[in-house]
C-alpha positions as CSV (number, residue, x, y, z in Angstrom):
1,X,10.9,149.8,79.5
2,X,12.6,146.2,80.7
3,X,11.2,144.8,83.5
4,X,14.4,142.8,85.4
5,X,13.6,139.8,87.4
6,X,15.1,137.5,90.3
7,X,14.9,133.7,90.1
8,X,12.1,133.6,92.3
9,X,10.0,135.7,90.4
10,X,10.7,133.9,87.0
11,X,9.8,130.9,88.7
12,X,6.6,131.8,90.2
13,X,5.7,133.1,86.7
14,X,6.1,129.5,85.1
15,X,4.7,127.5,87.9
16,X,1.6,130.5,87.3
17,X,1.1,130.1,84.1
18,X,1.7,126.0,84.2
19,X,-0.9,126.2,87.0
20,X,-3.1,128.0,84.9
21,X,-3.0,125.1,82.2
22,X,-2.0,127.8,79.6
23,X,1.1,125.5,78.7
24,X,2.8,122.7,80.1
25,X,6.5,122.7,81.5
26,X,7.2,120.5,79.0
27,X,6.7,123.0,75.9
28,X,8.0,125.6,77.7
29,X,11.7,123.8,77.7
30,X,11.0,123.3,74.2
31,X,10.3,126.7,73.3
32,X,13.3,127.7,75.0
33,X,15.8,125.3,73.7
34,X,14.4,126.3,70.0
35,X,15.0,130.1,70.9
36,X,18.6,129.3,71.8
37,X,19.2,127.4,68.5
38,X,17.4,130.4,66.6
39,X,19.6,133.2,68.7
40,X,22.5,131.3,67.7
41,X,21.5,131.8,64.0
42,X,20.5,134.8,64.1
43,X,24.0,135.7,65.9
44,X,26.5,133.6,63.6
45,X,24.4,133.2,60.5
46,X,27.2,131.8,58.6
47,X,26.2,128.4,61.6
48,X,23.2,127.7,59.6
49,X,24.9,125.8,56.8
50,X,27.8,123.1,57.1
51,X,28.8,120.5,58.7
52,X,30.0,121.8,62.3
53,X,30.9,120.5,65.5
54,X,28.8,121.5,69.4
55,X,29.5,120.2,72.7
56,X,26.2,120.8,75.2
57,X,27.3,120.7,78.6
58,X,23.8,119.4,80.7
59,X,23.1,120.1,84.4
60,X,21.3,118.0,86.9
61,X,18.1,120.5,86.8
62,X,15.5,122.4,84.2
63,X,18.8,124.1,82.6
64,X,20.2,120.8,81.7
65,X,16.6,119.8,79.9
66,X,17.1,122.7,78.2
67,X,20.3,121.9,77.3
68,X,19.2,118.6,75.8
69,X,17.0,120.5,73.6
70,X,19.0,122.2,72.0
71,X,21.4,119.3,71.5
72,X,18.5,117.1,69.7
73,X,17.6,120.3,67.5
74,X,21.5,120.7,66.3
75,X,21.4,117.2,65.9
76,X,18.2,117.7,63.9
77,X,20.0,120.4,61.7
78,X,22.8,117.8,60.4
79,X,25.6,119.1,63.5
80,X,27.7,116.6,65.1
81,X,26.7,116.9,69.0
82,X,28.0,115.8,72.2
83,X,26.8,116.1,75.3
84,X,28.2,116.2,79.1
85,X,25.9,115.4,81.9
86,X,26.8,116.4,85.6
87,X,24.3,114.3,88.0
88,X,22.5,111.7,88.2
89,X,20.0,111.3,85.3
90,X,18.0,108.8,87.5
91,X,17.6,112.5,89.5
92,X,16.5,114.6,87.0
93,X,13.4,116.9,87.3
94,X,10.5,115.0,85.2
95,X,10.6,117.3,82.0
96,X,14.4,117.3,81.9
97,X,13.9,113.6,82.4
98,X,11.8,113.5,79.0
99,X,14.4,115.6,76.7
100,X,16.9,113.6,78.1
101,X,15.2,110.5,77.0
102,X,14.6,111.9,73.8
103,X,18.0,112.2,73.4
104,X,19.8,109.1,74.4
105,X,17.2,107.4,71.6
106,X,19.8,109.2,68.8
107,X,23.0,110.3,70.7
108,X,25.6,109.5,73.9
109,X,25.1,111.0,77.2
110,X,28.5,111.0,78.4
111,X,30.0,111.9,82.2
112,X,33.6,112.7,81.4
113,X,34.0,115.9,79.7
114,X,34.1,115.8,76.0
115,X,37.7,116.2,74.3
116,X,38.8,117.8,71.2
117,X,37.8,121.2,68.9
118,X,34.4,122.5,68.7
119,X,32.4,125.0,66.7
120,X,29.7,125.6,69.1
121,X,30.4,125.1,73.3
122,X,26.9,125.3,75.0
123,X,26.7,126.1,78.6
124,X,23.8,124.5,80.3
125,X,25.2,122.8,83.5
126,X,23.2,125.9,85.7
127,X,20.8,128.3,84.9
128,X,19.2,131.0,87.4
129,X,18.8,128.2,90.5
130,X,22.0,127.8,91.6
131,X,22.2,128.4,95.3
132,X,25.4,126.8,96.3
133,X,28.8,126.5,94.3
134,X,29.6,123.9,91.6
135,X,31.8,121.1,92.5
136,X,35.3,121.5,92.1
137,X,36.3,118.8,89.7
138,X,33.4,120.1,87.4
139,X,35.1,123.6,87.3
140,X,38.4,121.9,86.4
141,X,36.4,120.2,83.4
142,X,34.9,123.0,82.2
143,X,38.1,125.3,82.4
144,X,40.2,122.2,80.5
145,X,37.8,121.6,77.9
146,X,37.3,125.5,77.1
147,X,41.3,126.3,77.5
148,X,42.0,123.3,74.6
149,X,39.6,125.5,72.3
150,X,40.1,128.4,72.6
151,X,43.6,128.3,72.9
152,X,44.2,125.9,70.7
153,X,45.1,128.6,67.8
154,X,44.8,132.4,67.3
155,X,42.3,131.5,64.5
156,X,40.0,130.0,66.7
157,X,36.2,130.6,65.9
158,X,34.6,128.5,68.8
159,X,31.5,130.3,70.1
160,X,30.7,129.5,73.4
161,X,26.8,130.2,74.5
162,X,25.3,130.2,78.3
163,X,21.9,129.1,79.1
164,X,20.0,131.7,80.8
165,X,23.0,132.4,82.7
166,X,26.6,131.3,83.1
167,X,26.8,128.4,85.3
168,X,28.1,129.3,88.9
169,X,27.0,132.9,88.4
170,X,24.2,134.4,91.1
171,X,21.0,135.3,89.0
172,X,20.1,137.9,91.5
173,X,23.4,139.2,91.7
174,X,26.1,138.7,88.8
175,X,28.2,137.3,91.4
176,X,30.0,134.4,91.4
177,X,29.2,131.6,93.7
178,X,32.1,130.1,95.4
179,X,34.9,129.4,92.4
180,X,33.7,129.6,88.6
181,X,35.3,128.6,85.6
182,X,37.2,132.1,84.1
183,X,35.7,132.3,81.0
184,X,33.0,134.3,79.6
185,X,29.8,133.4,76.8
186,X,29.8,135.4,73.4
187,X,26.2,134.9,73.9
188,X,23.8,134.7,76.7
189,X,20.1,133.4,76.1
190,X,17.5,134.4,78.5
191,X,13.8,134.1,78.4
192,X,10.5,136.0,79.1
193,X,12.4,139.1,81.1
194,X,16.4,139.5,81.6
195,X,17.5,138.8,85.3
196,X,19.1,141.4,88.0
197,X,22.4,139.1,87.8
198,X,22.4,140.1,84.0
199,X,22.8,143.7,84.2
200,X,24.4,143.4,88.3
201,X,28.6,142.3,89.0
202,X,30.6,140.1,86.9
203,X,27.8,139.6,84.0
204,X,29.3,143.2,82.9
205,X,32.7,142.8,83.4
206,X,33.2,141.2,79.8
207,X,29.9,142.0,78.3
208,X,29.3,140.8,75.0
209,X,26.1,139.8,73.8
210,X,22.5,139.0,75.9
211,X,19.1,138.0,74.0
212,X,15.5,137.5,75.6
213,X,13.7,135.0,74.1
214,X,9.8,135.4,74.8
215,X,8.0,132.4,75.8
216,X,4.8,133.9,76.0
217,X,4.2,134.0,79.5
218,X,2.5,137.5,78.8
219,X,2.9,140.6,80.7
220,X,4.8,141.1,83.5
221,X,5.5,143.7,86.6
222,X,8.6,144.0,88.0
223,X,10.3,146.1,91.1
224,X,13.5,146.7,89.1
225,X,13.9,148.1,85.6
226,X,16.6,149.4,83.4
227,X,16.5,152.8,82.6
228,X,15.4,154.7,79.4
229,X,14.6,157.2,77.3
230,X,11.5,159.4,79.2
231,X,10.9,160.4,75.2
232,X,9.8,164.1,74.9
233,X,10.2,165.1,78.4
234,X,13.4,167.1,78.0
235,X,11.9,168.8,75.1
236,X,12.3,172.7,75.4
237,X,8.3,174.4,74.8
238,X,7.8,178.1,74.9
239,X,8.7,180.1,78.1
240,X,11.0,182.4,79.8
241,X,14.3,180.7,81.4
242,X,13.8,181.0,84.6
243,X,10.6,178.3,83.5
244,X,13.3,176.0,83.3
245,X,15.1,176.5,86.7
246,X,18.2,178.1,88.4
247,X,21.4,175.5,89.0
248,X,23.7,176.9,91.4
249,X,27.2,174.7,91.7
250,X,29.5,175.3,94.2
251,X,33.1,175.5,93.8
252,X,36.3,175.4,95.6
253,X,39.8,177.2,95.7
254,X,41.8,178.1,92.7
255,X,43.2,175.8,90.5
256,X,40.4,173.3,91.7
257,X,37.4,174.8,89.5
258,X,37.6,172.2,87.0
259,X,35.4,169.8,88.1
260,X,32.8,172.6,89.2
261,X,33.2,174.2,85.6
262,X,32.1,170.3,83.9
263,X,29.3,170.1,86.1
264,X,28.3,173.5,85.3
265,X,28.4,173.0,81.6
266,X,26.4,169.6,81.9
267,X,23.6,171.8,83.7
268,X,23.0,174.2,81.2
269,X,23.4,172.1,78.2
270,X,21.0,169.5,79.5
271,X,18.2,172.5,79.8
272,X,18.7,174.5,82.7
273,X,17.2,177.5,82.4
274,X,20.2,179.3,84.1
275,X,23.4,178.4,85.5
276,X,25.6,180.2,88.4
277,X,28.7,178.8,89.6
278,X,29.5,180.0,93.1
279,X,33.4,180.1,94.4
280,X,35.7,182.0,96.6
281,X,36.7,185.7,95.9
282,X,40.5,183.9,95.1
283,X,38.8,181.9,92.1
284,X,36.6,184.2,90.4
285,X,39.1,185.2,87.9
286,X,39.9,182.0,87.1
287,X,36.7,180.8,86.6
288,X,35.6,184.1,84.2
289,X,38.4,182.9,82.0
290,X,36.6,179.3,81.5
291,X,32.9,180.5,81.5
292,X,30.9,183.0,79.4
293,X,26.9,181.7,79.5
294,X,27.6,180.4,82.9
295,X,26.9,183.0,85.4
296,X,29.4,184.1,88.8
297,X,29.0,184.6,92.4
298,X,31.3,184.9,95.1
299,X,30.6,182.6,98.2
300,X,32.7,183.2,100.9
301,X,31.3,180.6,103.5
302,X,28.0,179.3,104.7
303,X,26.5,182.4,105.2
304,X,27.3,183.4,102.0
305,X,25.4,180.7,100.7
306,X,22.4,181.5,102.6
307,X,21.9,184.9,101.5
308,X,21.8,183.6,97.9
309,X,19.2,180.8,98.6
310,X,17.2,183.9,100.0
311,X,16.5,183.8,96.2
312,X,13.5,181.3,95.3
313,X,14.5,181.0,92.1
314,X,17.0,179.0,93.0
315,X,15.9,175.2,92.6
316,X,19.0,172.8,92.4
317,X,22.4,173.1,94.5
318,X,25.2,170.7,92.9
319,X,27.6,170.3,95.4
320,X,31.3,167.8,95.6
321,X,33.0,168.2,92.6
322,X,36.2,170.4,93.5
323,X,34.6,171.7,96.5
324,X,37.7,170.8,99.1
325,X,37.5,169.6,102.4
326,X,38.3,172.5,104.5
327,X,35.9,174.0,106.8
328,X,34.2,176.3,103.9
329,X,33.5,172.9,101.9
330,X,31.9,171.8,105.2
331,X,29.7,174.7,106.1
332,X,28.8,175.5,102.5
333,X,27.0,171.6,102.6
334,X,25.7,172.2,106.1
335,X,23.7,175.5,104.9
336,X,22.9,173.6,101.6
337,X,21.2,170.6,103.7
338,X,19.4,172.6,106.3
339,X,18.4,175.9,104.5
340,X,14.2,175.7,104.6
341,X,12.3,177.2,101.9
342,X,8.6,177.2,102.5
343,X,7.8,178.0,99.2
344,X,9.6,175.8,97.9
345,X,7.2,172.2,96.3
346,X,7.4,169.5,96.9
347,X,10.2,169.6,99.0
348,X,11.0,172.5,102.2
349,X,14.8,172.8,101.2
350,X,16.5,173.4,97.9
351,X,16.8,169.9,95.8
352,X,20.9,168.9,96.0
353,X,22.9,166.5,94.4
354,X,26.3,165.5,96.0
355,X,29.2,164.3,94.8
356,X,32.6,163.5,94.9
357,X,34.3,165.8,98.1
358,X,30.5,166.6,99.6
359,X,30.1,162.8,100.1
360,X,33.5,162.9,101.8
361,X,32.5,165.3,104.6
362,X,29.1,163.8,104.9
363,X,30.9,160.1,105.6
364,X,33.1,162.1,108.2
365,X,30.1,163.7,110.2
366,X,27.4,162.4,111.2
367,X,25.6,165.6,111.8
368,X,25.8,166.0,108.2
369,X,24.1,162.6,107.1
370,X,21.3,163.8,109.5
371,X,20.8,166.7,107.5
372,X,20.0,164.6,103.9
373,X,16.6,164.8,103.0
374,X,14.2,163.3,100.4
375,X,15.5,166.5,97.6
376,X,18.6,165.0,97.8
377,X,20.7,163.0,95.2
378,X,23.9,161.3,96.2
379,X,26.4,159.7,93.4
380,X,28.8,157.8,95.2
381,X,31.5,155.2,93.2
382,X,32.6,152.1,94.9
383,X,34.8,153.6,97.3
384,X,32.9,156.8,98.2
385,X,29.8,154.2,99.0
386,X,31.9,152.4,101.4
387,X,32.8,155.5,103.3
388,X,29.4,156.3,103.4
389,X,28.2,152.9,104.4
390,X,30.9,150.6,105.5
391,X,28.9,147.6,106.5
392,X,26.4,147.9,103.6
393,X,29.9,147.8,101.0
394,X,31.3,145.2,103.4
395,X,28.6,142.7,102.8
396,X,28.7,143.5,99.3
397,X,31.9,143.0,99.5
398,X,32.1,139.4,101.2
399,X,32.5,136.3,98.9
400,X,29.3,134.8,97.8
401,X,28.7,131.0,99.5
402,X,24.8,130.7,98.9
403,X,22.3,132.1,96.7
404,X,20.5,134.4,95.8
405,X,24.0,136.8,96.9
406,X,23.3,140.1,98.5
407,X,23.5,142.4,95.1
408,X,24.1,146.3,94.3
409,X,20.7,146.6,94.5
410,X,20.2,145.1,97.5
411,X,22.7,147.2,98.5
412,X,22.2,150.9,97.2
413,X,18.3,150.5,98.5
414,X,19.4,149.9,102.3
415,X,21.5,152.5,101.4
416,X,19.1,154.9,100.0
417,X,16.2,154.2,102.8
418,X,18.8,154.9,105.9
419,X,20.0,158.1,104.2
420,X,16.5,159.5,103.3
421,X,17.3,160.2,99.4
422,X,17.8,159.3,96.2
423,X,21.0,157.1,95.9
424,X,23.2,156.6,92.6
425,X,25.7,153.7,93.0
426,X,28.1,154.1,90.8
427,X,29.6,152.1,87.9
428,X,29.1,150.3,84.2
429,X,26.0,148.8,86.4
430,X,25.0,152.1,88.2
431,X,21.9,151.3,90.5
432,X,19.5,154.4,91.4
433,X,17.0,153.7,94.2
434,X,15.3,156.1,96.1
435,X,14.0,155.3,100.0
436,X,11.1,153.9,99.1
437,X,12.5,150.8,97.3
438,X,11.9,152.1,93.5
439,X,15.0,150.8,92.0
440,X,16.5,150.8,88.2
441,X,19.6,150.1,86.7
442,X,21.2,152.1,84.3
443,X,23.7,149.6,82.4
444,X,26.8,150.3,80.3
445,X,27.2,146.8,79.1
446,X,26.1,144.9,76.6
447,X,25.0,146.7,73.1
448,X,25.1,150.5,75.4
449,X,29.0,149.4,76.7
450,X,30.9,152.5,77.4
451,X,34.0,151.9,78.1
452,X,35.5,155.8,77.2
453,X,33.1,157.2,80.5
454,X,36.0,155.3,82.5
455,X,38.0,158.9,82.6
456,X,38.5,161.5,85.2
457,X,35.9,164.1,85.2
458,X,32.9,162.3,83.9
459,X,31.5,161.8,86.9
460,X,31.1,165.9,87.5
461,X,29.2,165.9,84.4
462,X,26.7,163.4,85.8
463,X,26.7,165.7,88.7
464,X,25.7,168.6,86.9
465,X,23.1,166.6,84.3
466,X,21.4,165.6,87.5
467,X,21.5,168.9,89.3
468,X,20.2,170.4,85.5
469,X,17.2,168.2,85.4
470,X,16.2,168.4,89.1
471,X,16.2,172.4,88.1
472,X,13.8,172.0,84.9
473,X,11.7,169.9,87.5
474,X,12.4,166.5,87.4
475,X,11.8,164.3,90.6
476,X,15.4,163.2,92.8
477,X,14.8,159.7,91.0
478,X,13.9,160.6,87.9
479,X,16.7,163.1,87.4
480,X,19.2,160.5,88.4
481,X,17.8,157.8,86.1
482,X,17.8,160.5,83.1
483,X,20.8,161.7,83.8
484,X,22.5,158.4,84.0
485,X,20.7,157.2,81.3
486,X,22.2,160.5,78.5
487,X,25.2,160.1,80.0
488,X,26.1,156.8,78.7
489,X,24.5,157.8,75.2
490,X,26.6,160.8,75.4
491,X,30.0,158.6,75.9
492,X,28.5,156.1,73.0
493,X,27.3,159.4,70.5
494,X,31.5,160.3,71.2
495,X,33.4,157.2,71.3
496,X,37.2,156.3,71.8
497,X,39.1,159.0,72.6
498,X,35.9,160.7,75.3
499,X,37.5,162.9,78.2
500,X,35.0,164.4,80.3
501,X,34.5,167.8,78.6
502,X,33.4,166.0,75.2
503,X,30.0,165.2,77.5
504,X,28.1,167.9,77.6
505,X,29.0,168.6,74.0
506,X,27.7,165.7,72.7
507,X,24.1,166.5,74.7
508,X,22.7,168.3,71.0
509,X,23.4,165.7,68.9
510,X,22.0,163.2,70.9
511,X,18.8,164.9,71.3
512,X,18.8,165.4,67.7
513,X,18.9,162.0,67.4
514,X,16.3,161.4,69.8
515,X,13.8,163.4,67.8
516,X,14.2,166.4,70.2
């Protein structure tokens, strides 16, 4: 499991552990300055021998001591190094002070930015602080001294490396305050725990490489983690199928069944005991054509639907994905939302997951939303969340001035406490949080990047892994964390070329790679 942290929380962690006499600030920004220098190695190996060229680019706070570090160690290892202060050095905090003395005893400290081509560009202007925007004339610098390298040539190899964070990017968020520089760091060094703004916004637009260098602060407890792998939990013991639940997925008119079909197969393949796909009279053929171990019913309306939830057996509704937006779709969710089951632990009515058209008609009345209840999953994307919560998206939405920025997490728990469920926020940094502020991010950046799940359909089969697992058992949050989390390995395990009925396909080979 990885524990994700906010500035304020990294920060209370040092200043505890300084407190505590354990270690002083002072070898702390030496241990981290060494772990950039070694993740540098350890990422460009080829770095570690020959004359090469860095530029260190030092802020006016703890990042820029850190910075200095790592230019006296490169100087250290035979590199030529400049380095770019931005402030005051009279101002410096008092262990940035001391590395930046140690440093003008052997090199320059210079306040225009540095010109000419460089092996190495190190970003340490602002770390996980930053609370208002950089200046203006120190984005210009920045964006002129990395446009001469890396477009100086297509055979540029300059690596460019950020500091705990890129400078002018939230921490808390991965949003930019006020105007950044456009460019992006092959490699971002963190230390102890990664931060929310690593895994959150524009930290996973270009994603390429993040390492967590331990400082040996020792254990930590966090609010927010990523997901993972809940290791044998899916595995399949002895028992009869109805042990392992009843998914029932509702569909809509003919020639709309796709989507309901996916979801359907992504329930049964992820362990569902049994699988019944219920549509109008009109589709039925249709949908025998596409299915064989998936079962069939005919549901003409709401009242159709309540008969069938007479049987107990019943445990997980999937409902959205090619259901329409007629008055059927709308009365099929109604009786899906309000249907009581007494016997039914640890929740009165049938656990749901809703998607895609059922999130539609939910936005559109308010009746509906009243009817969500703590069974329930929603999986909205960007735009579905901001029909369901228009001033929630719209102050995600606003530009960030200050920091820490309001963040998807922020966001998707407010959300998830004033519906009453389980929300999943859609996206490569889908956020699950459930109304009582357990929160965890399921990232597709990074080394789990998976690009191919940007494809119609893909986000029925989440649907229906959801629904699947909330029918062998699982809790609202725990389903949607699982889910998310073999979904992405799913799109990895496949690779280019993924449309959304590869998914549920590649489920058995990645449990067989998961020991399963």
């Amino acid at each position: 499991m990885t524990e994700l942290l906010t500035a304020a929380q990294m920060r209370a962690i040092e200043a505890a552990v300084i407190a505590a006499g354990a270690v002083t600030g002072l070898e702390l920004m030496e241990r981290a300055g060494r772990g950039v220098v070694q993740a540098v190695f350890d990422a460009w190996p080829e770095l570690r021998v020959g004359s090469f060229r860095a530029v260190v680019l030092c802020g006016p706070g703890n990042n820029g001591g850190d910075g200095f570090v790592v230019a006296r160690l490169l100087q250290e290892w035979g590199w030529q190094v400049e380095v770019f202060l931005y402030g005051d050095a009279g101002k410096l905090p008092p262990d940035a002070r001391v590395n930046y003395e140690r440093w003008v005893a052997t090199g320059e400290v210079k306040h225009s930015m540095p010109d000419g081509d460089f092996d190495l560009i190190v970003d340490g202007l602002f770390g996980i602080g930053l609370t208002r925007p950089i200046a203006e004339h120190v984005v210009f610098a920045v964006e002129g001294l990395v446009e001469r390298t890396l477009l100086a040539g297509p055979n540029t190899t300059t690596k460019i490396v950020a500091i705990d964070i890129l400078s002018g990017i939230c921490a808390d968020s991965g949003r930019a305050i006020g105007r950044v520089a456009p460019y992006f760091a092959h490699l971002t060094v963190t230390f102890h725990r990664p931060k929310l703004g690593h895994y959150l916004g524009q930290s996973v637009e270009a994603p390429w490489s993040l390492r967590c260098v331990d400082l040996g602060l020792g254990e930590t407890d966090a609010a927010v983690r990523l997901t993972h792998w809940p290791f044998k939990r899916l595995a399949k013991r002895v028992g009869h199928k109805f042990g392992y639940g009843h998914a029932l997925i509702l569909s809509g008119p003919p020639g709309h069944g796709g989507a309901a079909r996916m979801a359907a197969r992504g329930a049964l393949r992820i362990g569902a005991g049994l699988v019944t796909v219920a549509c109008p009279a009109q589709a039925l053929a249709e949908n025998a054509g596409r299915l064989d171990a998936i079962m069939l019913k005919v549901v003409a309306d709401g009242a159709g639907l309540a008969e069938i939830l007479a049987d107990t057996r019943i445990n997980a509704l999937c409902l959205g994905p090619g259901l329409g937006l007629d008055a059927r779709a709308a009365g099929l969710v109604r009786v899906a939302l309000s249907t009581v089951r007494e016997d039914h632990a640890p929740y009165r009515k049938c656990a749901a997951v809703l998607d895609a058209d059922a999130l539609t008609l939910i936005a559109r009345d308010p009746s509906l939303f009243a009817l969500l209840h703590p069974g329930c999953v929603l999986t909205p994307h960007g735009g579905e969340f901001a029909r369901l919560f228009p001033d929630i998206a719209a102050k995600l939405d606003a530009p960030a001035s200050t920091g820490p920025a309001y963040s998807k997490v922020d966001a998707t728990r407010e959300a998830a406490a004033r519906a009453g469920c389980v929300v999943l926020f859609k996206g490569p940094d889908t956020v699950i949080a459930s109304p009582d502020g357990t929160c965890a991010i399921n990232s597709a950046a990074y080394e789990r990047a998976a690009p191919w799940l940007a494809t119609a359909g893909s986000g029925d089969v989440l649907a229906g892994f959801i629904a699947g697992l909330m029918a062998r058992g699982f809790a609202p949050q725990l389903a949607a964390e699982t889910g998310a989390w073999l979904h992405v390995e799913c799109a990895r395990s496949f690779g280019p070329g993924l449309i959304a009925e590869d998914l549920p396909e590649a489920l058995p080979k990645v449990f067989r790679a998961l020991g399963l």
